[in-house]
C-alpha positions, 0 to 999 in steps of 0.5 A: 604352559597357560597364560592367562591375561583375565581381561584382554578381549578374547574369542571365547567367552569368560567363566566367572567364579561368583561367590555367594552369602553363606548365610547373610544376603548383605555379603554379597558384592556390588561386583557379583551383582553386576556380573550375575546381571550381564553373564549370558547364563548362571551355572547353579549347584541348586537351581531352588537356592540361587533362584531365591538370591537372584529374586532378592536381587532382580537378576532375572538372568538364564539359570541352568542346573550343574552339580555332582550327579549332572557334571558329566553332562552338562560340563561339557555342555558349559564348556561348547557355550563358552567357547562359541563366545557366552559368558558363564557365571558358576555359584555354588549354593553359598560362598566361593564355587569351586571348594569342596564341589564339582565346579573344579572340574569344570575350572580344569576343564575350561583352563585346559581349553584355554578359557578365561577363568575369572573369580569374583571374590566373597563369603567363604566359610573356612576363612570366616571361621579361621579368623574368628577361632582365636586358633593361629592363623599364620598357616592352614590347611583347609581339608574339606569333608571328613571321610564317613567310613571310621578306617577311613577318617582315621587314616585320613587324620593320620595323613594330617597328624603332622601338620603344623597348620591350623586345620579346617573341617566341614562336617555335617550336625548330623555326623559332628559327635562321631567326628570329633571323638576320632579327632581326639583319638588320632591327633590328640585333645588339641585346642579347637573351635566349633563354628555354625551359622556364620553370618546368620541369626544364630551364629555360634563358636564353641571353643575348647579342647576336643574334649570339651566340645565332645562335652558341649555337644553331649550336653547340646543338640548340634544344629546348622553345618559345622566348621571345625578349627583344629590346632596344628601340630606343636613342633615337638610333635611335628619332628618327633613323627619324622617325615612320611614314607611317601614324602618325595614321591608323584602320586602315581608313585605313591598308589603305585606303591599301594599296588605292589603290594596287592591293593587293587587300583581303587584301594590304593587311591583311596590309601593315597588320599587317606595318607595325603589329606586329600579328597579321594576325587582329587587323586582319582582326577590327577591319576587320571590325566597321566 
């Protein structure tokens, strides 16, 4: 049990999560200006990028380094400077820190030590890209990086075959092409958006079935990071598939079942993930705390 009162006064000082633009510096928010200005230090994915917001904003704070390749040491070294009492302000390279990166961890980390953990709202790419896809909005699912390995996607598109919701993607312009033809393939020619450049010069939605922006991207070079809005499963289609085989079960009850059958430990997380949709990090992560 963990409660947490975000502004009380407490012995143990207070990570902030700080959005940041995604690509339009004017999204940013008088609130994370003023935190970024009083935080004892900024935690950065890329120290280059942040270091360019903070000039365009004369916020000469302490810039440290964390990021997927230094987590595990500096994680811990963020974690000794909160608790005797600084400040943290944790941003990702833009919109909301903590989605789809390894500032998570450190969130679970710092909640695990009773740390204050306080967000300081913004830019966010998947939501920007949701309510301008013309896509219904009611409920979605918001599913990060498409795995890169073909067996891979195609199981972790299978784990979201069913889903009534509205689907969100990021994808890479260099990996999109090869992305949406096994969209097609698994969920079938369903109504999407392709979204790129939010918030910048150059912003863009290309919207259509599957394969029509398969068309458009054969006919166009992708450029910029991509969201992708896919539609849900209609009803009909959602019953007809009927309920998974491991609906019901924990998720060690699931890689557990995975292991029965032969699959060493690795293998079956990586399965687990692919069938629930998830990051295989984020199962890795969970199993790990048992």
């Amino acid at each position: 049990m963990n409660r947490q009162k975000s502004f009380e006064e407490h012995s143990c000082g207070t990570l902030y999560l700080v959005a940041t633009p995604i690509g339009n510096l004017e999204d940013i928010t008088m609130r994370a200006i003023r935190i970024l200005k009083e935080v004892s230090l900024i935690a950065a994915e890329d120290t280059r990028q942040t270091r360019k917001l903070l000039s365009r904003f004369e916020i000469d704070g302490r810039l440290v380094s964390y990021h997927e390749h230094n987590k595990a040491a500096s994680g811990p070294e963020l974690i000794r400077l909160l608790e005797e009492g600084s400040s943290i302000a944790l941003v990702s390279d833009a919109g909301m820190p903590a989605i789809s990166d390894p500032g998570a961890d450190l969130v679970k980390d710092a909640v695990e030590r009773g740390i204050p953990v306080v967000p300081v709202p913004g830019a966010n790419a998947a939501l920007a890209a949701l309510i301008i896809s013309g896509l219904p909005t009611e409920r979605f699912l918001f599913a990060g990086f498409p795995p890169r390995d073909k067996k891979s996607l195609e199981n972790w598109l299978l784990g979201l075959k069913r889903m009534d919701s509205t689907l969100l993607f990021y994808e890479s312009p260099h990996r999109v092409a090869k992305t949406l033809p096994a969209i097609r393939a698994v969920l079938g020619d369903r109504k999407m958006a392709m979204i790129r450049e939010l918030t910048k010069k150059h912003e863009e939605a290309v919207r259509g079935t599957v394969s029509e922006c398969e068309q458009w991207l054969e006919e166009n070079e992708p450029l910029g990071e991509y969201c992708l809005v896919v539609e849900g499963a209609d009803g009909d289609e959602a019953a007809e598939q009927g309920p998974s085989w491991w609906e019901g079960l924990s998720l060690e009850e699931h890689a557990s079942k995975y292991e029965e059958q032969g699959e060493p430990r690795k293998e079956a997380i990586r399965k687990t993930a692919a069938d629930r949709g998830l990051q295989k990090r984020v199962v890795y992560n969970e199993l790990m705390r048992k």
